[in-house]
Kinemage of the C-alpha trace (Angstrom):
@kinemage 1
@onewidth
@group {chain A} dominant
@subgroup {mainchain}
@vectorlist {calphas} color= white
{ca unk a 1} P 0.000 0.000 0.000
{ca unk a 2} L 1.215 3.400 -1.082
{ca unk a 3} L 0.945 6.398 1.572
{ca unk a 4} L 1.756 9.995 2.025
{ca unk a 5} L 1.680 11.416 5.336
{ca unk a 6} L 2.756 15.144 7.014
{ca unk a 7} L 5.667 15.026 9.261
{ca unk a 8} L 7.464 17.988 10.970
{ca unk a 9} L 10.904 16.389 9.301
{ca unk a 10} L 11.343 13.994 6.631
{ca unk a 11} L 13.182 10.839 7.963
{ca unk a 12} L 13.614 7.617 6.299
{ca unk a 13} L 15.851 5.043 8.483
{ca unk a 14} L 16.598 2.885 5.344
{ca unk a 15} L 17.922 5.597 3.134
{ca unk a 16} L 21.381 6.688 2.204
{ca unk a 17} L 22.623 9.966 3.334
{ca unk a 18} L 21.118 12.411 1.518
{ca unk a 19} L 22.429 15.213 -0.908
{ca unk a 20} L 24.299 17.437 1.316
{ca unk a 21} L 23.742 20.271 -1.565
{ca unk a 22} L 20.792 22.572 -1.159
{ca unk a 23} L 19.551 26.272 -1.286
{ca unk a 24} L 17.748 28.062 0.580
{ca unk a 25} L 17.220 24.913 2.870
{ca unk a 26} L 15.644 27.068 5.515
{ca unk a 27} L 12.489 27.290 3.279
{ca unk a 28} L 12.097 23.752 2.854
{ca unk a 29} L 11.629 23.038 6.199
{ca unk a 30} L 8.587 24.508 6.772
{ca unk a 31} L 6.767 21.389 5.493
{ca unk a 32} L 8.110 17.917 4.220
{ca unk a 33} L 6.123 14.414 2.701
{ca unk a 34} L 7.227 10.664 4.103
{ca unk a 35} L 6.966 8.996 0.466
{ca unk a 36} L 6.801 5.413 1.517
{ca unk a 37} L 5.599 2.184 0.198
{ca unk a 38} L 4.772 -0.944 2.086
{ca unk a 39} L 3.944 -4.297 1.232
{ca unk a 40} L 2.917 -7.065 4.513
{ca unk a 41} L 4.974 -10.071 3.812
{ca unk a 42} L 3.114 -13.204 6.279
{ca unk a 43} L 5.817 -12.844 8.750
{ca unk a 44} L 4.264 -9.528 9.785
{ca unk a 45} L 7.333 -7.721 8.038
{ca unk a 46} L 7.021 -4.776 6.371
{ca unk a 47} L 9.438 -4.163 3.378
{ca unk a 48} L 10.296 -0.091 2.525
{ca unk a 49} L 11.203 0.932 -1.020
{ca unk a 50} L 13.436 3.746 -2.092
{ca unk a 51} L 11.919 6.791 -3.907
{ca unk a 52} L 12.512 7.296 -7.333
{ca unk a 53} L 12.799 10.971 -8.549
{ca unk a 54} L 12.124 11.404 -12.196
{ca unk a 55} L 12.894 14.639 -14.096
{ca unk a 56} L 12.048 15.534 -17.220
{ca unk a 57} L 14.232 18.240 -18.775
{ca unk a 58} L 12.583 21.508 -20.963
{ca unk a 59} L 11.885 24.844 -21.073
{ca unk a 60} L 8.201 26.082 -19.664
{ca unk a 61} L 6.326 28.066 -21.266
{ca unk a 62} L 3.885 27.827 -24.624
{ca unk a 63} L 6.599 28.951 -26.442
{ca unk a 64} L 8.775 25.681 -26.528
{ca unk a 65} L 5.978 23.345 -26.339
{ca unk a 66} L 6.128 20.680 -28.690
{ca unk a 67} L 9.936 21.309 -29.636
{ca unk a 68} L 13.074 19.579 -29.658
{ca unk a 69} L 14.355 20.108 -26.720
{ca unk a 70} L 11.361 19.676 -24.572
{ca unk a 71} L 10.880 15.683 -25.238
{ca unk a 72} L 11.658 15.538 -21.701
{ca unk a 73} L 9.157 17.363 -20.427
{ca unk a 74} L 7.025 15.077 -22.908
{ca unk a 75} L 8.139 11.948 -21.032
{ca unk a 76} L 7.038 13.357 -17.836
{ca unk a 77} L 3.735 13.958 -19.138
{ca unk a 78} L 3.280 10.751 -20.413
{ca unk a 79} L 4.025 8.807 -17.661
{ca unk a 80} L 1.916 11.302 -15.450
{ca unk a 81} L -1.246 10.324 -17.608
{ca unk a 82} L -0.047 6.450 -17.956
{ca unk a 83} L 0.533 6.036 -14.284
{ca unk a 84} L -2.352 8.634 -12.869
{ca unk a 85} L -0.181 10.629 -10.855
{ca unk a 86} L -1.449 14.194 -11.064
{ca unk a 87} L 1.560 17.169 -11.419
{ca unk a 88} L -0.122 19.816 -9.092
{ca unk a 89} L 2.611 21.062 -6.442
{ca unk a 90} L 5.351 23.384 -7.049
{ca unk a 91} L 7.865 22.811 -5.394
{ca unk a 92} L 12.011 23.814 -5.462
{ca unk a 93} L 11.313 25.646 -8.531
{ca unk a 94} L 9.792 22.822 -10.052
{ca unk a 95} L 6.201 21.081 -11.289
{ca unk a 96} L 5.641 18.255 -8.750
{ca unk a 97} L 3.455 15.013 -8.927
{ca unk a 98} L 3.515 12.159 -6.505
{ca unk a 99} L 2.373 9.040 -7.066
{ca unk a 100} L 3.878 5.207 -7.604
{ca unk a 101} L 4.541 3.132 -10.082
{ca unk a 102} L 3.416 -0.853 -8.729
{ca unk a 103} L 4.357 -0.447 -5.315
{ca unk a 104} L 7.330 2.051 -5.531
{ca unk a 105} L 6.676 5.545 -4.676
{ca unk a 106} L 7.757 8.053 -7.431
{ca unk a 107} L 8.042 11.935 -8.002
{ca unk a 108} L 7.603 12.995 -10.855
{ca unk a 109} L 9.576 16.838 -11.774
{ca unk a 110} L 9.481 19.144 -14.540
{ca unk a 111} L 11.993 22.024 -13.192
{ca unk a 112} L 9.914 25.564 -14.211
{ca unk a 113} L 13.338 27.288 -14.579
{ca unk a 114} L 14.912 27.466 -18.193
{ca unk a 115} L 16.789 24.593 -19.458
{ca unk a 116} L 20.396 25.917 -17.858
{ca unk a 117} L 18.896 26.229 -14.441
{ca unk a 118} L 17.713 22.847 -14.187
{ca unk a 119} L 19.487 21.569 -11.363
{ca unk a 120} L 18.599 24.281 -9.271
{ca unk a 121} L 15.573 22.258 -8.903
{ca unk a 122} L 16.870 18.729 -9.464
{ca unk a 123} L 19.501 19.111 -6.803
{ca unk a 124} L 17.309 20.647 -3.842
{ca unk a 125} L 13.950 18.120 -4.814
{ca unk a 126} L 16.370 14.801 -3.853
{ca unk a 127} L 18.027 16.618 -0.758
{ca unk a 128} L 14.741 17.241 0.601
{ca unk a 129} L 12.782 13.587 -0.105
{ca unk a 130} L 16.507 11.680 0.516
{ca unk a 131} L 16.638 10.600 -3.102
{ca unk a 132} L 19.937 8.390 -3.296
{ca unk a 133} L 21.690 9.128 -6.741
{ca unk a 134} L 20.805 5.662 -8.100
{ca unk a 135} L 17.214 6.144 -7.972
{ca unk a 136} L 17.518 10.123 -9.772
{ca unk a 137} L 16.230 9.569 -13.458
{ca unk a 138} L 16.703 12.409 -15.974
{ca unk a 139} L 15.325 12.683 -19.113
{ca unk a 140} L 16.044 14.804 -21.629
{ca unk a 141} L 16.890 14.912 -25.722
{ca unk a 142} L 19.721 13.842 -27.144
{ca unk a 143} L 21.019 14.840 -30.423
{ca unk a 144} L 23.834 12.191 -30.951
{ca unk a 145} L 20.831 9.381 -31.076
{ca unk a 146} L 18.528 9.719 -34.424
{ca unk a 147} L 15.281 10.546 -34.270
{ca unk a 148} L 12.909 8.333 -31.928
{ca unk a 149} L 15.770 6.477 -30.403
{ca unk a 150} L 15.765 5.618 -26.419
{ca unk a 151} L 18.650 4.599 -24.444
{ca unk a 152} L 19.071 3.964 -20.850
{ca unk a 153} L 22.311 4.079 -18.898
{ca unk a 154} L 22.760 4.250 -14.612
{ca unk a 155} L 25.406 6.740 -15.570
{ca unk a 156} L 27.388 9.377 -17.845
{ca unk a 157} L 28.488 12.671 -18.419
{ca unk a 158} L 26.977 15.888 -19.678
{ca unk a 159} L 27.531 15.437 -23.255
{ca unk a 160} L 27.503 19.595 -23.752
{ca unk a 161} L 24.026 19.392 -22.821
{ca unk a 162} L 23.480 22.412 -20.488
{ca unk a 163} L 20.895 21.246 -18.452
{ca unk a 164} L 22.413 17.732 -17.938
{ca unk a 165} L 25.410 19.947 -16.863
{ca unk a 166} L 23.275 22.710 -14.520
{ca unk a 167} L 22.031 18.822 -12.484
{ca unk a 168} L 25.700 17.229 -12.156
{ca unk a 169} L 26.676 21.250 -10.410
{ca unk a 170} L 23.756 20.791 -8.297
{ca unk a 171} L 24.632 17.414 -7.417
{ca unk a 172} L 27.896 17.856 -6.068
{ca unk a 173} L 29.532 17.658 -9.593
{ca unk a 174} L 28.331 13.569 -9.216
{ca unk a 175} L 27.506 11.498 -12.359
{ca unk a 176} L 26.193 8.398 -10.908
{ca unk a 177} L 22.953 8.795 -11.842
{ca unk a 178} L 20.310 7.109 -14.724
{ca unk a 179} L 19.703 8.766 -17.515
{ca unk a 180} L 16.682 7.821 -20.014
{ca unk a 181} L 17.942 9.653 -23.683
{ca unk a 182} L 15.979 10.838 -26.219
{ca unk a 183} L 16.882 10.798 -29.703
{ca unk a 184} L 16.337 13.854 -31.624
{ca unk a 185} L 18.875 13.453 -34.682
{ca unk a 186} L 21.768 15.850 -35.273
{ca unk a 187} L 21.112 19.228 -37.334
{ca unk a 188} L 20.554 19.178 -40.932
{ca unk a 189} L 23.625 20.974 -43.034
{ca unk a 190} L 24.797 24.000 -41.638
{ca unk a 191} L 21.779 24.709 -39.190
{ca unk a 192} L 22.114 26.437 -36.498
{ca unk a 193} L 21.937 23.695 -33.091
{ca unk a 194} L 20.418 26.215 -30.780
{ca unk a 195} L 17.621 27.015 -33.720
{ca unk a 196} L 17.654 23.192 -34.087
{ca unk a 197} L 16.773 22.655 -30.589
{ca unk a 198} L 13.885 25.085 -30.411
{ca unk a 199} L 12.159 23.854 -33.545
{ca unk a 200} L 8.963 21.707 -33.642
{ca unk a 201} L 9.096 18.062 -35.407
{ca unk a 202} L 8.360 17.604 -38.797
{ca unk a 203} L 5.251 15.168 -39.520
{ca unk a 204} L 7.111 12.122 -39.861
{ca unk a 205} L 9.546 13.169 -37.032
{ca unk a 206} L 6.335 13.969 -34.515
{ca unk a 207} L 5.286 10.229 -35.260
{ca unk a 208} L 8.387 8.660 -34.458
{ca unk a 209} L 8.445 10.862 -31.404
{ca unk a 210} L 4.888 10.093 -29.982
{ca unk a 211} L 6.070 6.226 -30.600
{ca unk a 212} L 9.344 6.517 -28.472
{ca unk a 213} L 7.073 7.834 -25.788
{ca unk a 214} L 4.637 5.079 -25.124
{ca unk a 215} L 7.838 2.556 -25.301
{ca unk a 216} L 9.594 5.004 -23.003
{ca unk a 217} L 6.640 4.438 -20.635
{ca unk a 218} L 6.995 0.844 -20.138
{ca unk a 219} L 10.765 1.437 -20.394
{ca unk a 220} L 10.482 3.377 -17.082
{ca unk a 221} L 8.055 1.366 -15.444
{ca unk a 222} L 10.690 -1.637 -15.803
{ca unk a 223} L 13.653 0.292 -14.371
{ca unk a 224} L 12.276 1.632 -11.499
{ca unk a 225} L 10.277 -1.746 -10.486
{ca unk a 226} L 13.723 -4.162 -11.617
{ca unk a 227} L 16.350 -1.751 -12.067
{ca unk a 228} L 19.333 -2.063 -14.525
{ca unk a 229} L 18.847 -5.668 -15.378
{ca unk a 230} L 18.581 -7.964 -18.819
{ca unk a 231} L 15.492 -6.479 -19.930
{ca unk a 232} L 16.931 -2.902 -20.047
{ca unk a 233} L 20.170 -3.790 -21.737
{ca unk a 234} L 17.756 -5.807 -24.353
{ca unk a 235} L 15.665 -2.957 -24.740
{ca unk a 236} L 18.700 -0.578 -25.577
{ca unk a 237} L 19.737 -2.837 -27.772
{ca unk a 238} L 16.250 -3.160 -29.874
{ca unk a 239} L 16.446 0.623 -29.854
{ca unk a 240} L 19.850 1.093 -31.250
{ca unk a 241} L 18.482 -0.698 -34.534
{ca unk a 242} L 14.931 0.089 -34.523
{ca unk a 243} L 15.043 1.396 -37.684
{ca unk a 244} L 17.936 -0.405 -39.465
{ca unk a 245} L 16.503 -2.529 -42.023
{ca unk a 246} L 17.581 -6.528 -41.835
């Protein structure tokens, strides 16, 4: 059973140490949410499951709606309306939902600051509900994958994308975190990349798009119910030639 209660401090025994790295950390203690999940095993035991914090990367705004470089955001939405969890709380800067996904509580994040200034919610939101690093998944576009192409890894760097990079400052300058990618194809000719980013998907492009996202869903639901196992490096793998012909 899934529950959210009120407490004057968030404290979960069974968590790692949390991020040491917030700001303004005297505002966030004004109120906190226990996220816990429990399932009664017959022994009367109670088993506790880790948080998962999952951020979609974007810009806000009607303005980059529907572009490139808001797939993220996308993701987030989609899994929102898969998985009924309803985004209604602000919170560090950032659109909040919480829900769970079987039996393991999630958060769901779409930071309201511009792309750059991502982690300045990401870094704060997993300080404040103990998310270990393992169990922070950000999703955003990624330009050296084509079109429509997913990939999951438990870790990386910031491949020169800015708001990958604002999340690793805000995390201490760690890397060990997932990352779900999302292939939007490199920039035809001579085209500018930041005019790139900001454009809208052709027909075709859209398609291949709204596809990736309802395989993304299942993707996710996968990791954060078995982790990094056979199923996600098989799933990579079908995405890397989803398109090749044999």
């Amino acid at each position: 059973m899934l529950y959210t209660v009120s407490t004057p401090k968030p404290h979960l025994s069974s968590y790692p140490k949390p991020i040491s790295h917030i700001q303004n950390p005297s505002k966030l203690k004004k109120f906190s949410l226990k996220i816990s999940a429990t399932l009664s095993e017959t022994n009367g035991v109670k088993l506790e499951y880790t948080p998962w914090l999952i951020v979609g990367l974007g810009n806000p705004g009607n303005k980059y709606h529907g572009t490139r470089h808001n797939v993220g955001f996308e993701m987030i939405d989609r899994i929102s309306q898969e998985e009924k969890i309803v985004m209604n709380t602000i919170q560090s800067k950032a659109l909040v939902g919480i829900g769970s996904i079987g039996e393991v509580p999630v958060l769901l994040a779409k930071p309201q600051g511009y792309m750059n200034f991502s982690g300045e919610s990401v870094g704060p939101l997993a300080a404040y509900y103990q998310v270990p690093l393992r169990h922070i998944l950000l999703v955003y576009d990624e330009m050296s994958l084509p079109n429509g192409v997913l990939r999951l890894q438990p870790k990386g760097g910031h491949g020169y994308h800015n708001g990958v990079k604002s999340v690793i400052e805000h995390l201490e300058g760690r890397r060990e975190f997932p990352r779900f990618c999302i292939g939007i194809g490199d920039p035809p000719g001579t085209m500018d990349m930041k005019a790139f980013l900001l454009q809208k998907f052709s027909e075709v492009e859209r398609k291949q798009i709204d596809a990736a996202l309802e395989q993304g869903v299942d993707a996710v639901r996968s990791l954060v119910l078995n982790g990094f196992n056979d199923r996600i490096t098989r799933f990579n793998l079908g995405q890397k030639y989803k398109y090749n012909k044999v």
